[in-house]
VOGU-3710 file (C-alpha; in Angstrom, 3 decimals, decimal comma):
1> xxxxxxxxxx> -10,327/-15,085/-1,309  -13,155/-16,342/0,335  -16,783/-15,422/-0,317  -19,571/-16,495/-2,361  -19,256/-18,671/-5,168  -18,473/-16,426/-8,232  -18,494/-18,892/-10,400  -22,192/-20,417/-9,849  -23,322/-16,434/-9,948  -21,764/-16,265/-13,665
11> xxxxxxxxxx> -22,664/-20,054/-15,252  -26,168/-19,123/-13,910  -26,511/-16,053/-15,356  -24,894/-16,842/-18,288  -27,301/-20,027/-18,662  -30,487/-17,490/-18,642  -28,655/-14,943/-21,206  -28,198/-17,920/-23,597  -31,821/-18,748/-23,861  -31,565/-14,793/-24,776
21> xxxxxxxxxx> -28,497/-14,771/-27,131  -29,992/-12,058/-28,935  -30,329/-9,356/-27,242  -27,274/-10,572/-25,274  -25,385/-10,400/-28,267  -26,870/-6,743/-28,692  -25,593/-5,480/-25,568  -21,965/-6,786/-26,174  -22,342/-5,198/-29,088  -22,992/-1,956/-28,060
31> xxxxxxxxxx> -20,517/-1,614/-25,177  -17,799/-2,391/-28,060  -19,050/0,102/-29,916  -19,284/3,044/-26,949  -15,988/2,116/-25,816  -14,627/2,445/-28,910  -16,387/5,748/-29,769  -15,242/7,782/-26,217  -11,586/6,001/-27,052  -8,953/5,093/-29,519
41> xxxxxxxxxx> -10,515/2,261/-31,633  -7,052/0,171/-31,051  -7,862/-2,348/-27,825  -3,795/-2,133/-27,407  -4,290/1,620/-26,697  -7,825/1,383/-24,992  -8,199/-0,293/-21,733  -11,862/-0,458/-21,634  -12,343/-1,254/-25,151  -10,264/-4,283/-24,939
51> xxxxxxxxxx> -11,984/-5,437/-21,525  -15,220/-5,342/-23,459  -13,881/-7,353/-26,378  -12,728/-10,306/-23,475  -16,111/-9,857/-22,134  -17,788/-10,584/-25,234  -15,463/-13,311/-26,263  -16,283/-14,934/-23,570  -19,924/-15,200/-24,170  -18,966/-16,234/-27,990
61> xxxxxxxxxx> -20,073/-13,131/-29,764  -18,665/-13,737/-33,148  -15,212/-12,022/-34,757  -17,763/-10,582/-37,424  -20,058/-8,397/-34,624  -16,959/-7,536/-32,488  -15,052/-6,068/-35,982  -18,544/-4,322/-37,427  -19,068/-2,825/-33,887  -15,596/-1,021/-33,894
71> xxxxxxxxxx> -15,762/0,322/-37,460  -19,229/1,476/-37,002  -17,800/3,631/-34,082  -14,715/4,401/-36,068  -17,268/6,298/-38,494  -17,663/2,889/-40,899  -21,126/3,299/-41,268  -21,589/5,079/-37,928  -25,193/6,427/-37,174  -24,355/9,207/-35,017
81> xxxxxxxxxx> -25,951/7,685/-32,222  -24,925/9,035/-28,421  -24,949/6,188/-25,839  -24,838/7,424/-22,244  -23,133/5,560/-19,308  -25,661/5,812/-16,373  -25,733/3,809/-13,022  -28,499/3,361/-10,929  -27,934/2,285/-7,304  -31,198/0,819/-5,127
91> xxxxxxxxxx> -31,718/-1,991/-2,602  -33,673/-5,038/-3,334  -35,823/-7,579/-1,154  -34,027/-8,131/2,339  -32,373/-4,966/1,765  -29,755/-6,351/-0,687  -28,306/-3,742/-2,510  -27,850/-3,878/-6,003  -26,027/-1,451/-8,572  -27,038/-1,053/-12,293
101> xxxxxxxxxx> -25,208/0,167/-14,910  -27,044/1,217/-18,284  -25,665/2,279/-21,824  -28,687/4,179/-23,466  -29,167/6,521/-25,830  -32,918/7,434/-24,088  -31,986/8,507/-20,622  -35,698/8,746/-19,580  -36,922/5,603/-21,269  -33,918/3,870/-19,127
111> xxxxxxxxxx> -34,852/5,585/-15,993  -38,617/4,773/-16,558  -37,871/0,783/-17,042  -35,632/0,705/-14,175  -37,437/2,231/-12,226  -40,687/-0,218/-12,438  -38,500/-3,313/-12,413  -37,553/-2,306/-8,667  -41,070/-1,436/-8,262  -42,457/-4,731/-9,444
121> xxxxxxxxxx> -40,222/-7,043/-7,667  -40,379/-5,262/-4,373  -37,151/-2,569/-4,157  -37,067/0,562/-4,413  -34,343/3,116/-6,239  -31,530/5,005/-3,885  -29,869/8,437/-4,722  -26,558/8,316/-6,514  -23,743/6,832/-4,385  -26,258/5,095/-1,886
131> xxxxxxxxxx> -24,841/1,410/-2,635  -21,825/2,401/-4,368  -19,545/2,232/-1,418  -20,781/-1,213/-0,629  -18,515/-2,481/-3,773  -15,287/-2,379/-5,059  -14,622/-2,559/-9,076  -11,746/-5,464/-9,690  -10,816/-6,989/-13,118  -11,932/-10,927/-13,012
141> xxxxxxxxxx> -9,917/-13,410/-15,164  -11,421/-16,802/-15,318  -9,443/-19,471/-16,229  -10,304/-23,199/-16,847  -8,803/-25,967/-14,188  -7,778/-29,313/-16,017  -10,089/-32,273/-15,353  -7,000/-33,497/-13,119  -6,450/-30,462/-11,353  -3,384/-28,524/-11,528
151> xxxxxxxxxx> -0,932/-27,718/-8,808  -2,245/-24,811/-6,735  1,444/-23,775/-5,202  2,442/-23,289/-9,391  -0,552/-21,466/-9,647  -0,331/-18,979/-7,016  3,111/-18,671/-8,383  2,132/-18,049/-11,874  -0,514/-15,597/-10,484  1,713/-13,612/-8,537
161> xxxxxxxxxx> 4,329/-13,278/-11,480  1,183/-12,141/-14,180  0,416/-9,408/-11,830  -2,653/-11,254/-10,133  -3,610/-9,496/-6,718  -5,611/-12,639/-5,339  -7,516/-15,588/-6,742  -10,415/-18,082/-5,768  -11,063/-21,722/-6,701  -14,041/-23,142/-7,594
171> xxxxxxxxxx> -15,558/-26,449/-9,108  -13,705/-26,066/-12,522  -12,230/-22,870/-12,808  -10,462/-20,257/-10,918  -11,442/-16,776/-10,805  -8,020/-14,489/-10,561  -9,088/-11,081/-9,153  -6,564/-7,581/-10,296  -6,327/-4,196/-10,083  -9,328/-3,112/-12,996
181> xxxxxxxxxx> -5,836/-1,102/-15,088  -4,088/-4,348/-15,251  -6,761/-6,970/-16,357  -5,674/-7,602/-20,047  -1,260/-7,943/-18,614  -2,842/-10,102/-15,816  -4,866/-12,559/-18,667  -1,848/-12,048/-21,065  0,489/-13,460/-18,095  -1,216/-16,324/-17,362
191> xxxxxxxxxx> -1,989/-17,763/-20,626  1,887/-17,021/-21,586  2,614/-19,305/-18,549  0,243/-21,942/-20,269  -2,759/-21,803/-18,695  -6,163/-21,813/-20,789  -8,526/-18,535/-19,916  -12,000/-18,948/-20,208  -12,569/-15,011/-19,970  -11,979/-11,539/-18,667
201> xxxxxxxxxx> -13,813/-8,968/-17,646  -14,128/-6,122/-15,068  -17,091/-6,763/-12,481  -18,219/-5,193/-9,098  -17,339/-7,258/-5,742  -19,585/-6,701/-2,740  -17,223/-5,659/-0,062  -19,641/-7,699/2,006  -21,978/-10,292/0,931  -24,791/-11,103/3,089
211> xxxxxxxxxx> -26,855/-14,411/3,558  -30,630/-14,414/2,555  -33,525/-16,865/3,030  -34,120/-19,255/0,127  -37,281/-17,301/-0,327  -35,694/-13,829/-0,449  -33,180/-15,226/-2,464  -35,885/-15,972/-4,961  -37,574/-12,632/-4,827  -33,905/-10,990/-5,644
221> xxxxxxxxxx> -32,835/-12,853/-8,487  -36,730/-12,027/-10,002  -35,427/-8,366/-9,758  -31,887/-9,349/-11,514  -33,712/-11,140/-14,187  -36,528/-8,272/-14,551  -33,240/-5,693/-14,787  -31,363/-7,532/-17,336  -33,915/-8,362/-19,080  -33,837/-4,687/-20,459
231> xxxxxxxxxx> -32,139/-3,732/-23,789  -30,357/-0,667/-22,201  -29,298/-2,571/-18,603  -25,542/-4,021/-19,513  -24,576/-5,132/-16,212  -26,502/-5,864/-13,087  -24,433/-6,363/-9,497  -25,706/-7,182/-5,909  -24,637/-7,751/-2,581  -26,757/-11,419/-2,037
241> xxxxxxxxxx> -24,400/-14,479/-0,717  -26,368/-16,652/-2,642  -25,553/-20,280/-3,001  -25,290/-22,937/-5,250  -28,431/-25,290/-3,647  -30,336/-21,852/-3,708  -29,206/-21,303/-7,455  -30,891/-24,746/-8,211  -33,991/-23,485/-6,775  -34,531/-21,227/-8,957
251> xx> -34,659/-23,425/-11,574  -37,382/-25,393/-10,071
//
């Protein structure tokens, strides 16, 4: 599947949400707990609950927060809070667009801070469904590629037979790309067939990525960082082909 590396997107992002492991661990937290609420509190009989307890496995949220999330919704302790799903779709420096989704139980505290980060970093918000069409929601498994390598013809085999729609190597993993209703059978498939997964989790794919300049590149990912920086932002998606040298710039 060719296209930008997925893989130096996540280890980056997931590199500046470990210096933040708090309020990282918040948000996990949280979309256990809404999926769980609008659902059955059994991840067997709740697709979306169980895709959020990959997600946050894969970030190490503790067994502890995952369990104390799903029997607060189950009415253990619940609070009575009401967390709203919200999206907000924009376009960012170069005209990159980007798509945000929010869980927030203060719709016009969200829309406020989301609003200014565009502001600040030089975007500007779109109507509903102005970006939308520009991605396409796929389940992502992420599974770990021995030190020796492994033999892609097996693989491809091993992905087809799980369920696996396409897949896409990179420096030490491979990301295997389904249909968002068959994520967890997909994972399940592939580590029956003995292959270690990192993680799962459903994501947004730009249809079409496009190239920026290392400096536009730089004035996007200060947007991504000012959006997830906020408690009620859970996942932030954009249509940049940004690459690993330009990654490493950011750092600088």
């Amino acid at each position: 599947m060719a296209g930008h590396s997925k893989w130096a997107n996540t280890k980056h992002r997931k590199a500046r949400q470990d210096k933040k492991r708090s309020a990282l661990f918040g948000k996990l937290s949280r979309a256990i707990f809404a999926a769980a609420r609008n659902g059955d509190p059994n991840p067997e009989n709740n697709a979306a609950l169980a895709a959020a307890i990959a997600k946050a496995k894969s970030y190490s949220l503790p067994k502890d927060n995952i369990a104390a999330a799903i029997a607060k919704a189950s009415g253990a302790g619940a609070d009575g809070s009401t967390w709203d799903e919200i999206v907000y779709e924009g376009y960012g420096p170069a005209g990159i667009a980007v798509y945000v989704e929010c869980l927030t139980d203060n719709r016009n505290r969200t829309a406020s801070d989301v609003r200014a980060a565009f502001t600040k970093a030089g975007g500007n918000l779109g109507t509903s469904g102005s970006v939308a069409f520009q991605f396409v929601r796929k389940g992502e498994v992420v599974v770990d590629v021995p030190e020796d390598g492994f033999d892609e013809d097996e693989f491809m085999l091993a992905v087809a037979e799980a369920g696996g729609e396409d897949y896409q190597l990179e420096d030490e993993v491979a990301v295997v790309y389904t249909e968002p209703t068959a994520l967890m059978s997909v994972k399940t498939g592939i580590e029956q067939q003995g292959y270690e997964v990192r993680g799962a989790e459903l994501a947004l794919e730009p249809v079409t990525a496009t190239a920026v300049s290392d400096g536009d590149a730089k004035k996007v990912m200060r947007l991504i960082d000012r959006l997830e920086e906020l408690d009620d932002v859970q996942n932030v998606y954009h249509s940049m082909d940004i690459s690993e040298e330009q990654l490493d710039l950011l750092d600088d």
